[in-house]
C-alpha positions as CSV (number, residue, x, y, z in Angstrom):
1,X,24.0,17.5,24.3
2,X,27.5,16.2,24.0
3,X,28.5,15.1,20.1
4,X,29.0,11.7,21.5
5,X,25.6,10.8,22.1
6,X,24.6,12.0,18.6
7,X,27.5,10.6,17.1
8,X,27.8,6.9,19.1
9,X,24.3,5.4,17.4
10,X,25.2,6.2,14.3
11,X,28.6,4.3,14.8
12,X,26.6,1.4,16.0
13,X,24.5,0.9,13.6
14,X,27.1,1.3,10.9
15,X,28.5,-2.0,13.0
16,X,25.0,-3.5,13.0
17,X,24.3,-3.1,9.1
18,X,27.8,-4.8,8.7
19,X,26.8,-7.5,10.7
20,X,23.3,-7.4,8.9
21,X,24.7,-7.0,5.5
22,X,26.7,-10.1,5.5
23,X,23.5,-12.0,7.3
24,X,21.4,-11.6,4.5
25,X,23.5,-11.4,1.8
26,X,26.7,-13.2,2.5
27,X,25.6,-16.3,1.2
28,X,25.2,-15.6,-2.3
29,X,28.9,-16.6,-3.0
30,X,28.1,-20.1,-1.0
31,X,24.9,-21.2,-3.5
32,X,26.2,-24.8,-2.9
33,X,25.8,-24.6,0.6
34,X,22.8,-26.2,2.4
35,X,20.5,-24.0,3.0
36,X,19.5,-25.4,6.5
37,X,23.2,-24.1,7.1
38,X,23.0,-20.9,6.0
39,X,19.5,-20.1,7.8
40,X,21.2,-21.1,11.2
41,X,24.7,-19.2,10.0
42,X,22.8,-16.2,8.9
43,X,20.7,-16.5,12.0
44,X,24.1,-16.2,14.3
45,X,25.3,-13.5,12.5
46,X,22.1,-12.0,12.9
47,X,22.1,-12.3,16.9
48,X,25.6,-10.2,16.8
49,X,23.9,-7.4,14.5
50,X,21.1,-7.0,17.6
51,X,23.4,-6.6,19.4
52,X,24.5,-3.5,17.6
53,X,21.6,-2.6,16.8
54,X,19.2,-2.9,19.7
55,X,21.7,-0.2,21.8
56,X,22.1,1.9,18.8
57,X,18.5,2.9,18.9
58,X,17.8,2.7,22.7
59,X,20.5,5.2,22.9
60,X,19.6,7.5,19.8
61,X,16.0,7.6,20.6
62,X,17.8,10.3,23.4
63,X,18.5,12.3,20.8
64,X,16.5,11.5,17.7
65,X,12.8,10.3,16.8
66,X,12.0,7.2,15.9
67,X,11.7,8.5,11.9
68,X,14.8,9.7,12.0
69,X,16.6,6.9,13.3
70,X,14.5,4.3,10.9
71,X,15.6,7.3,7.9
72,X,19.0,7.2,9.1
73,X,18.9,3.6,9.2
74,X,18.1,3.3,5.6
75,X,20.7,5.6,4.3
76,X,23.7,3.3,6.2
77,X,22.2,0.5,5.0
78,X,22.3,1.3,1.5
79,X,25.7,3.0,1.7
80,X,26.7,-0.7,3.8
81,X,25.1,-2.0,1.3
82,X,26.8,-0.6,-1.7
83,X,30.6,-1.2,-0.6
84,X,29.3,-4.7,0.3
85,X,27.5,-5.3,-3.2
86,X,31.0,-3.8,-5.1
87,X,33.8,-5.1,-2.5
88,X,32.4,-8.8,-1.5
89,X,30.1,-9.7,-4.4
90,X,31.6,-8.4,-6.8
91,X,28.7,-6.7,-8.4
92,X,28.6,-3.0,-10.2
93,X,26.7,0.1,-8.9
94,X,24.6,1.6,-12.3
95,X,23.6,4.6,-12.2
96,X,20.1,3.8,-11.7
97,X,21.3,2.3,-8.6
98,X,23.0,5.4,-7.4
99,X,19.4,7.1,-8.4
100,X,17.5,5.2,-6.5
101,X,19.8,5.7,-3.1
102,X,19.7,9.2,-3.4
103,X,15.9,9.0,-3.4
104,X,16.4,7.3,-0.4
105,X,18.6,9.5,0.9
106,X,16.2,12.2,0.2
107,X,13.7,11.2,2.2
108,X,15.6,10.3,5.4
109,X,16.4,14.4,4.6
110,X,13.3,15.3,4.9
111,X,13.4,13.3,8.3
112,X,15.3,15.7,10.0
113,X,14.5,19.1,8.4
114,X,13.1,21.3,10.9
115,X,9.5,22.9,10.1
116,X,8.6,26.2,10.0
């Protein structure tokens, strides 16, 4: 199987958990806003990460199960996650933070380790 069609879903749904990230979270720094507003922003934004994401797992399900994409799902979305939380929001990553993701990331290992 060509590295592309492993290597293409993950790609998009790197896009998607952009898209997702800033959906969900992107309004923190707008508190002020109306929240009517931000529902129907975050809605849009939310339309462009299905768009992403909808193809990144029809495609992957070629080449990965259904855990694996949900496992490797979680892991981009906390790593997404973490640059967002540090770069737009300003916030710190504690250690228990970091602790917490590698549990994560643990168990999306487990995902794809191959039984005896």
């Amino acid at each position: 199987m060509p590295m592309l069609d492993r290597l293409l879903p993950i790609g998009l749904l790197f896009v998607s958990n952009i898209f997702m990230t800033f959906a969900w979270y992107g309004h923190l720094k707008f508190k002020n806003a109306p929240i009517l507003l931000v529902i129907v922003i975050s809605w849009g934004i939310a339309l462009i990460e299905y768009c992403f994401a909808i193809p990144a797992n029809r495609m992957g399900s070629a080449v990965y199960s259904a855990a694996q994409l949900k496992g490797m799902q979680e892991v981009i979305t906390l790593t997404v996650f973490a640059g967002f939380s540090v770069l737009y929001l300003g916030q710190k990553i504690t250690l228990n933070h970091l602790i917490g993701f590698a549990l994560i990331a643990a168990g999306a290992f487990f995902l794809f380790r191959t039984q005896s």
